[in-house]
N, C-alpha and C positions, 0 to 999 in steps of 0.2 A: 867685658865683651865675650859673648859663646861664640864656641867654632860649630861646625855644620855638624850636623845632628851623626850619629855612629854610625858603620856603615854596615848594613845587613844585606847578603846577596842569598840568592835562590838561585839557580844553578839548572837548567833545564837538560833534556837528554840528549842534546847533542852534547854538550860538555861532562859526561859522563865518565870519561876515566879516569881511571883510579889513578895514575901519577898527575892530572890536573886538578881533581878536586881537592887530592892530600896538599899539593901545593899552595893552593888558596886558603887552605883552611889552616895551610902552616903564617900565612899571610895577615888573615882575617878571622877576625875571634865570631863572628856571628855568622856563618855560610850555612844554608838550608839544601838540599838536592831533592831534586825530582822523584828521585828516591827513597829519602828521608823520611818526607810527608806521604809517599802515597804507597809504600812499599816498592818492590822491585817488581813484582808481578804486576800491578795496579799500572804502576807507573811507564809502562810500557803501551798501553791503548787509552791513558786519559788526553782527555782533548785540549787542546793548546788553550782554548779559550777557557776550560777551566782554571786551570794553574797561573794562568795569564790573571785571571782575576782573583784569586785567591792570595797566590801570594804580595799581588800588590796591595790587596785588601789590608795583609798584613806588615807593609811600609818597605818590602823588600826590593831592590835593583836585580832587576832581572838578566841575566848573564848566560846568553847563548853564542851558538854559531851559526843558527838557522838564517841568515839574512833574507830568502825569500819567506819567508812568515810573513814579511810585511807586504807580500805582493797578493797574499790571500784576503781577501777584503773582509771577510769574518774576523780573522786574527786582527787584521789591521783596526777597524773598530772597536774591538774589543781592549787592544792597546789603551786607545785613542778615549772611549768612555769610562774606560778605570782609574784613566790618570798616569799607568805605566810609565815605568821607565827604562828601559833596554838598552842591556851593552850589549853589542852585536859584536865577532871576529867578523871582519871582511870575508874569512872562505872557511867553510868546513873543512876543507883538507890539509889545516896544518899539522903537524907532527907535535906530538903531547908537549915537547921540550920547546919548541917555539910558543906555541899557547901561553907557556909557562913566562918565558919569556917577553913577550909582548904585555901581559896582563902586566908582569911587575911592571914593566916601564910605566904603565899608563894608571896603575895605579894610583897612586897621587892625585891626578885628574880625577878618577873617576871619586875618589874620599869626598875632593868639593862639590859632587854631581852631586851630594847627599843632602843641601839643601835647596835646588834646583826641583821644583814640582816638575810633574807629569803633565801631558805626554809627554815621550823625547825618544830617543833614538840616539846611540854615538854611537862608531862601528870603531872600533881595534886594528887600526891598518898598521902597516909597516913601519908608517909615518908618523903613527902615533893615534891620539883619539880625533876624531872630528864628528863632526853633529850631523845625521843624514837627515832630509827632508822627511816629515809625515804629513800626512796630507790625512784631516781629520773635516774634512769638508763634511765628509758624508756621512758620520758619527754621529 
């Protein structure tokens, strides 16, 4: 019997600092940034819905803090026809060491998201992971 496939994250720019990413990447052997792939200058004005599609093109869980991304109906769809899979923190305004902390916890969870297809949505709360609605009606 195989376990769920490796887990590769792409890491969008909300999640951009430097003591968050170093920590995940001390976590996780295969972590990508928004950075990474488009440079730093690039990756500054590329569009959601690109990187939204490219890297799940390339089998990646997508790991931001933007949670309104999905109230944008472009992004939203664009989720939603790629297959995407998205960890969401509940709020941009945590502090790096919280970040830090909550991902570890919930890590575990999210390893078994890794054979769970797309779309999806789980947000990173206090409480730990839970699955938020997407609504791909209009996809």
């Amino acid at each position: 019997m195989t376990g769920p496939p490796p887990l590769r994250l792409f890491l969008d720019r909300s999640t951009q600092g430097r003591r968050f990413v170093d920590a995940v990447r001390a976590l996780v052997p295969d972590v990508e940034t928004i950075n990474d792939r488009y440079g730093v200058q690039e990756a500054q004005s590329i569009q959601d819905i690109q990187w939204i599609s490219e890297a799940t093109a390339d089998g990646r869980i997508l790991v931001g803090a933007d949670r309104y991304m999905l109230r944008n109906p472009l992004e939203r769809r664009t989720v939603c026809r790629t297959g995407a899979r998205y960890v969401v923190f509940g709020t941009n305004n945590l502090r790096a060491t919280r970040m830090i902390d909550l991902f570890t916890e919930c890590l575990p969870r999210i390893e078994q998201l890794t054979a769970l297809p797309g779309p999806w949505v789980h947000r990173i709360a206090q409480h730990g992971l839970e699955r938020l609605h997407l609504n791909c009606e209009d996809a």
